[in-house]
LUMBAPA-509705 format. One record per residue (C-alpha): y negated, x, z; residue in one letter. Coordinates in Angstrom, 2 decimals. Example, Ala and Ser with C-alpha at 12.3 -4.5 7.8 and 13.67 -1.06 7.14 Angstrom:
REM LUMBAPA-509705
py px pz res
4.50 12.30 7.80 A $
1.06 13.67 7.14 S $
***
This chain:
REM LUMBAPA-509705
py px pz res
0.00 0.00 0.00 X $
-3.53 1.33 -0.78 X $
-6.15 0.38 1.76 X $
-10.02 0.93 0.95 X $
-11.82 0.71 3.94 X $
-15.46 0.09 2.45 X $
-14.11 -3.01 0.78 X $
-11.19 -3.46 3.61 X $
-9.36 -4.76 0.51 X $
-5.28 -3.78 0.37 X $
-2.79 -4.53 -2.21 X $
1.02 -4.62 -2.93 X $
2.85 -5.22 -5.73 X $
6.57 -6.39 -6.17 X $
8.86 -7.21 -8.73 X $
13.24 -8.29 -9.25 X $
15.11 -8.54 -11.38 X $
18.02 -11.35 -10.98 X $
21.55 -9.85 -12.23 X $
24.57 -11.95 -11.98 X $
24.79 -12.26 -8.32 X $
22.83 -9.19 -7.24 X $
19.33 -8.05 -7.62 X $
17.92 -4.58 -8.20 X $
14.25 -3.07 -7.85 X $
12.47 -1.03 -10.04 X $
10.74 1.54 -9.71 X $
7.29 -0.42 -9.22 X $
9.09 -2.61 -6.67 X $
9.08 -5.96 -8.86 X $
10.79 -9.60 -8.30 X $
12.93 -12.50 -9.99 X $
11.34 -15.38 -11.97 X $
12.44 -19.23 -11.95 X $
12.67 -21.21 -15.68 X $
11.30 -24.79 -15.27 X $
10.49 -27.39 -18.03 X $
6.89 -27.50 -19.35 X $
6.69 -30.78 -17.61 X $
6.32 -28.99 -14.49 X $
3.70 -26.51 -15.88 X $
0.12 -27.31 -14.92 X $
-2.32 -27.28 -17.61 X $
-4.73 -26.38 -15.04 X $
-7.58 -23.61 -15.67 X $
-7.16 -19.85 -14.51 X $
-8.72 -18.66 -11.79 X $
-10.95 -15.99 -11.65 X $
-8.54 -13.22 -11.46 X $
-5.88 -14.29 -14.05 X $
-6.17 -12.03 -16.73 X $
-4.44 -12.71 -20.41 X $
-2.85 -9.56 -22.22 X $
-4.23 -8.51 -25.48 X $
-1.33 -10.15 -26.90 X $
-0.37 -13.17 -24.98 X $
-2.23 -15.41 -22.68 X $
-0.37 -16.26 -19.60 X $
0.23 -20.11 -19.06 X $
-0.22 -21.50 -15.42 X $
2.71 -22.30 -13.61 X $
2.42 -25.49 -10.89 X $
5.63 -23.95 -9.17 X $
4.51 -20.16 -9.41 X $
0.79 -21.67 -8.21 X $
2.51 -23.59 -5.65 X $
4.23 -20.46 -4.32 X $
1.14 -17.95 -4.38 X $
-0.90 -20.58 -2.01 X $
2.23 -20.90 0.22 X $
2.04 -17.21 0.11 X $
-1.09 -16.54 0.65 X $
-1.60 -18.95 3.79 X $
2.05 -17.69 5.24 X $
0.27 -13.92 5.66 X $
-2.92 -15.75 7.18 X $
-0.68 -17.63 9.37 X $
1.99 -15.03 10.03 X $
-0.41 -11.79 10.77 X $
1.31 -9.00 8.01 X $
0.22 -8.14 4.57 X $
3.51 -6.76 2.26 X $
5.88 -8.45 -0.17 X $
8.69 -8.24 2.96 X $
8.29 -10.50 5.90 X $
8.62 -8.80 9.27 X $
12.54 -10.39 9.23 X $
13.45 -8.68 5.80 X $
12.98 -11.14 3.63 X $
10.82 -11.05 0.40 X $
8.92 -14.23 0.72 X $
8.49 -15.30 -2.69 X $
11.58 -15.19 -3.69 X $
13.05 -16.59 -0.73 X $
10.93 -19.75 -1.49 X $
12.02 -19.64 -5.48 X $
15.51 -20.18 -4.43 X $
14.90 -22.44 -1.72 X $
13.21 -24.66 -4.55 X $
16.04 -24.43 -6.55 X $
14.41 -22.77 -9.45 X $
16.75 -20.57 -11.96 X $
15.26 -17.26 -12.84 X $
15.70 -14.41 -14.27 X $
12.34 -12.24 -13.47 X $
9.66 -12.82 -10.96 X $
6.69 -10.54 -9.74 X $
4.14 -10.89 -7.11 X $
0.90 -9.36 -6.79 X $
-1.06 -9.64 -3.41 X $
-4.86 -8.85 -2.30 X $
-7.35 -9.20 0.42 X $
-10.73 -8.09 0.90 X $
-13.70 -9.50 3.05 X $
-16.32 -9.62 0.37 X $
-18.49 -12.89 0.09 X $
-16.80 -16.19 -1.38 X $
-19.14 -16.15 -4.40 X $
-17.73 -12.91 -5.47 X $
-14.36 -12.60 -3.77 X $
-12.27 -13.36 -6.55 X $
-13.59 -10.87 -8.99 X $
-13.49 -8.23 -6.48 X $
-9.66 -9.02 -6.21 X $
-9.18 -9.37 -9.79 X $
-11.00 -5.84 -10.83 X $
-9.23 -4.01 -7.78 X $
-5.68 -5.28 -9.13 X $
-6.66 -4.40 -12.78 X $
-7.38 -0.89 -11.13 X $
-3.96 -0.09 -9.54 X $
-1.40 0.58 -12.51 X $
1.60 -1.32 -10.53 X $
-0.83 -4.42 -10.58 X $
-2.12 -4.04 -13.88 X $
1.22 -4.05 -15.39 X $
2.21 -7.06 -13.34 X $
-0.85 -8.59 -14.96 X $
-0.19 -7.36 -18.64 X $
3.46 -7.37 -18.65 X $
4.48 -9.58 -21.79 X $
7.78 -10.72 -20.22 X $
5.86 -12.47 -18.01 X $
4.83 -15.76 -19.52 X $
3.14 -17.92 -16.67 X $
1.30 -17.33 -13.46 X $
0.52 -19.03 -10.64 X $
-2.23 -18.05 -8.04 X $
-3.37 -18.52 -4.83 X $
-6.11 -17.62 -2.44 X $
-6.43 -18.94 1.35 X $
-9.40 -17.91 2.97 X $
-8.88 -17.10 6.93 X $
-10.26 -19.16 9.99 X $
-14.06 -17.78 10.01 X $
-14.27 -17.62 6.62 X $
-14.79 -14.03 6.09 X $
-11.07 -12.79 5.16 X $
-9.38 -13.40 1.56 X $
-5.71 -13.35 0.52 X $
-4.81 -14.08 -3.04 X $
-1.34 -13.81 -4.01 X $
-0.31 -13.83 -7.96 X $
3.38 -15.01 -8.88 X $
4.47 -14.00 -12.53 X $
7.22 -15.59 -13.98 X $
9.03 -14.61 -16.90 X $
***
Protein backbone atom coordinates (compact mmCIF):
# COMPACT_ATOMS: atom_id res chain seq x y z
CA UNK A 1 0.00 0.00 0.00
CA UNK A 2 1.33 3.53 -0.78
CA UNK A 3 0.38 6.15 1.76
CA UNK A 4 0.93 10.02 0.95
CA UNK A 5 0.71 11.82 3.94
CA UNK A 6 0.09 15.46 2.45
CA UNK A 7 -3.01 14.11 0.78
CA UNK A 8 -3.46 11.19 3.61
CA UNK A 9 -4.76 9.36 0.51
CA UNK A 10 -3.78 5.28 0.37
CA UNK A 11 -4.53 2.79 -2.21
CA UNK A 12 -4.62 -1.02 -2.93
CA UNK A 13 -5.22 -2.85 -5.73
CA UNK A 14 -6.39 -6.57 -6.17
CA UNK A 15 -7.21 -8.86 -8.73
CA UNK A 16 -8.29 -13.24 -9.25
CA UNK A 17 -8.54 -15.11 -11.38
CA UNK A 18 -11.35 -18.02 -10.98
CA UNK A 19 -9.85 -21.55 -12.23
CA UNK A 20 -11.95 -24.57 -11.98
CA UNK A 21 -12.26 -24.79 -8.32
CA UNK A 22 -9.19 -22.83 -7.24
CA UNK A 23 -8.05 -19.33 -7.62
CA UNK A 24 -4.58 -17.92 -8.20
CA UNK A 25 -3.07 -14.25 -7.85
CA UNK A 26 -1.03 -12.47 -10.04
CA UNK A 27 1.54 -10.74 -9.71
CA UNK A 28 -0.42 -7.29 -9.22
CA UNK A 29 -2.61 -9.09 -6.67
CA UNK A 30 -5.96 -9.08 -8.86
CA UNK A 31 -9.60 -10.79 -8.30
CA UNK A 32 -12.50 -12.93 -9.99
CA UNK A 33 -15.38 -11.34 -11.97
CA UNK A 34 -19.23 -12.44 -11.95
CA UNK A 35 -21.21 -12.67 -15.68
CA UNK A 36 -24.79 -11.30 -15.27
CA UNK A 37 -27.39 -10.49 -18.03
CA UNK A 38 -27.50 -6.89 -19.35
CA UNK A 39 -30.78 -6.69 -17.61
CA UNK A 40 -28.99 -6.32 -14.49
CA UNK A 41 -26.51 -3.70 -15.88
CA UNK A 42 -27.31 -0.12 -14.92
CA UNK A 43 -27.28 2.32 -17.61
CA UNK A 44 -26.38 4.73 -15.04
CA UNK A 45 -23.61 7.58 -15.67
CA UNK A 46 -19.85 7.16 -14.51
CA UNK A 47 -18.66 8.72 -11.79
CA UNK A 48 -15.99 10.95 -11.65
CA UNK A 49 -13.22 8.54 -11.46
CA UNK A 50 -14.29 5.88 -14.05
CA UNK A 51 -12.03 6.17 -16.73
CA UNK A 52 -12.71 4.44 -20.41
CA UNK A 53 -9.56 2.85 -22.22
CA UNK A 54 -8.51 4.23 -25.48
CA UNK A 55 -10.15 1.33 -26.90
CA UNK A 56 -13.17 0.37 -24.98
CA UNK A 57 -15.41 2.23 -22.68
CA UNK A 58 -16.26 0.37 -19.60
CA UNK A 59 -20.11 -0.23 -19.06
CA UNK A 60 -21.50 0.22 -15.42
CA UNK A 61 -22.30 -2.71 -13.61
CA UNK A 62 -25.49 -2.42 -10.89
CA UNK A 63 -23.95 -5.63 -9.17
CA UNK A 64 -20.16 -4.51 -9.41
CA UNK A 65 -21.67 -0.79 -8.21
CA UNK A 66 -23.59 -2.51 -5.65
CA UNK A 67 -20.46 -4.23 -4.32
CA UNK A 68 -17.95 -1.14 -4.38
CA UNK A 69 -20.58 0.90 -2.01
CA UNK A 70 -20.90 -2.23 0.22
CA UNK A 71 -17.21 -2.04 0.11
CA UNK A 72 -16.54 1.09 0.65
CA UNK A 73 -18.95 1.60 3.79
CA UNK A 74 -17.69 -2.05 5.24
CA UNK A 75 -13.92 -0.27 5.66
CA UNK A 76 -15.75 2.92 7.18
CA UNK A 77 -17.63 0.68 9.37
CA UNK A 78 -15.03 -1.99 10.03
CA UNK A 79 -11.79 0.41 10.77
CA UNK A 80 -9.00 -1.31 8.01
CA UNK A 81 -8.14 -0.22 4.57
CA UNK A 82 -6.76 -3.51 2.26
CA UNK A 83 -8.45 -5.88 -0.17
CA UNK A 84 -8.24 -8.69 2.96
CA UNK A 85 -10.50 -8.29 5.90
CA UNK A 86 -8.80 -8.62 9.27
CA UNK A 87 -10.39 -12.54 9.23
CA UNK A 88 -8.68 -13.45 5.80
CA UNK A 89 -11.14 -12.98 3.63
CA UNK A 90 -11.05 -10.82 0.40
CA UNK A 91 -14.23 -8.92 0.72
CA UNK A 92 -15.30 -8.49 -2.69
CA UNK A 93 -15.19 -11.58 -3.69
CA UNK A 94 -16.59 -13.05 -0.73
CA UNK A 95 -19.75 -10.93 -1.49
CA UNK A 96 -19.64 -12.02 -5.48
CA UNK A 97 -20.18 -15.51 -4.43
CA UNK A 98 -22.44 -14.90 -1.72
CA UNK A 99 -24.66 -13.21 -4.55
CA UNK A 100 -24.43 -16.04 -6.55
CA UNK A 101 -22.77 -14.41 -9.45
CA UNK A 102 -20.57 -16.75 -11.96
CA UNK A 103 -17.26 -15.26 -12.84
CA UNK A 104 -14.41 -15.70 -14.27
CA UNK A 105 -12.24 -12.34 -13.47
CA UNK A 106 -12.82 -9.66 -10.96
CA UNK A 107 -10.54 -6.69 -9.74
CA UNK A 108 -10.89 -4.14 -7.11
CA UNK A 109 -9.36 -0.90 -6.79
CA UNK A 110 -9.64 1.06 -3.41
CA UNK A 111 -8.85 4.86 -2.30
CA UNK A 112 -9.20 7.35 0.42
CA UNK A 113 -8.09 10.73 0.90
CA UNK A 114 -9.50 13.70 3.05
CA UNK A 115 -9.62 16.32 0.37
CA UNK A 116 -12.89 18.49 0.09
CA UNK A 117 -16.19 16.80 -1.38
CA UNK A 118 -16.15 19.14 -4.40
CA UNK A 119 -12.91 17.73 -5.47
CA UNK A 120 -12.60 14.36 -3.77
CA UNK A 121 -13.36 12.27 -6.55
CA UNK A 122 -10.87 13.59 -8.99
CA UNK A 123 -8.23 13.49 -6.48
CA UNK A 124 -9.02 9.66 -6.21
CA UNK A 125 -9.37 9.18 -9.79
CA UNK A 126 -5.84 11.00 -10.83
CA UNK A 127 -4.01 9.23 -7.78
CA UNK A 128 -5.28 5.68 -9.13
CA UNK A 129 -4.40 6.66 -12.78
CA UNK A 130 -0.89 7.38 -11.13
CA UNK A 131 -0.09 3.96 -9.54
CA UNK A 132 0.58 1.40 -12.51
CA UNK A 133 -1.32 -1.60 -10.53
CA UNK A 134 -4.42 0.83 -10.58
CA UNK A 135 -4.04 2.12 -13.88
CA UNK A 136 -4.05 -1.22 -15.39
CA UNK A 137 -7.06 -2.21 -13.34
CA UNK A 138 -8.59 0.85 -14.96
CA UNK A 139 -7.36 0.19 -18.64
CA UNK A 140 -7.37 -3.46 -18.65
CA UNK A 141 -9.58 -4.48 -21.79
CA UNK A 142 -10.72 -7.78 -20.22
CA UNK A 143 -12.47 -5.86 -18.01
CA UNK A 144 -15.76 -4.83 -19.52
CA UNK A 145 -17.92 -3.14 -16.67
CA UNK A 146 -17.33 -1.30 -13.46
CA UNK A 147 -19.03 -0.52 -10.64
CA UNK A 148 -18.05 2.23 -8.04
CA UNK A 149 -18.52 3.37 -4.83
CA UNK A 150 -17.62 6.11 -2.44
CA UNK A 151 -18.94 6.43 1.35
CA UNK A 152 -17.91 9.40 2.97
CA UNK A 153 -17.10 8.88 6.93
CA UNK A 154 -19.16 10.26 9.99
CA UNK A 155 -17.78 14.06 10.01
CA UNK A 156 -17.62 14.27 6.62
CA UNK A 157 -14.03 14.79 6.09
CA UNK A 158 -12.79 11.07 5.16
CA UNK A 159 -13.40 9.38 1.56
CA UNK A 160 -13.35 5.71 0.52
CA UNK A 161 -14.08 4.81 -3.04
CA UNK A 162 -13.81 1.34 -4.01
CA UNK A 163 -13.83 0.31 -7.96
CA UNK A 164 -15.01 -3.38 -8.88
CA UNK A 165 -14.00 -4.47 -12.53
CA UNK A 166 -15.59 -7.22 -13.98
CA UNK A 167 -14.61 -9.03 -16.90
Amino acid sequence: MITFAVTCMAFGALRVVSQGAGETSDAAGVEPAPAQSPAAQSSASPSPIAVPTAEAVLGVSAVGTAIARTRSQQLIDQGYFAHTDPYGYTMYVELLRKGGYAWQLAGENLAKNDWPSASSAVHAGDALMASPAHRENMLDATYTRVGIGEVTAPGGRTHVYAMVFLG
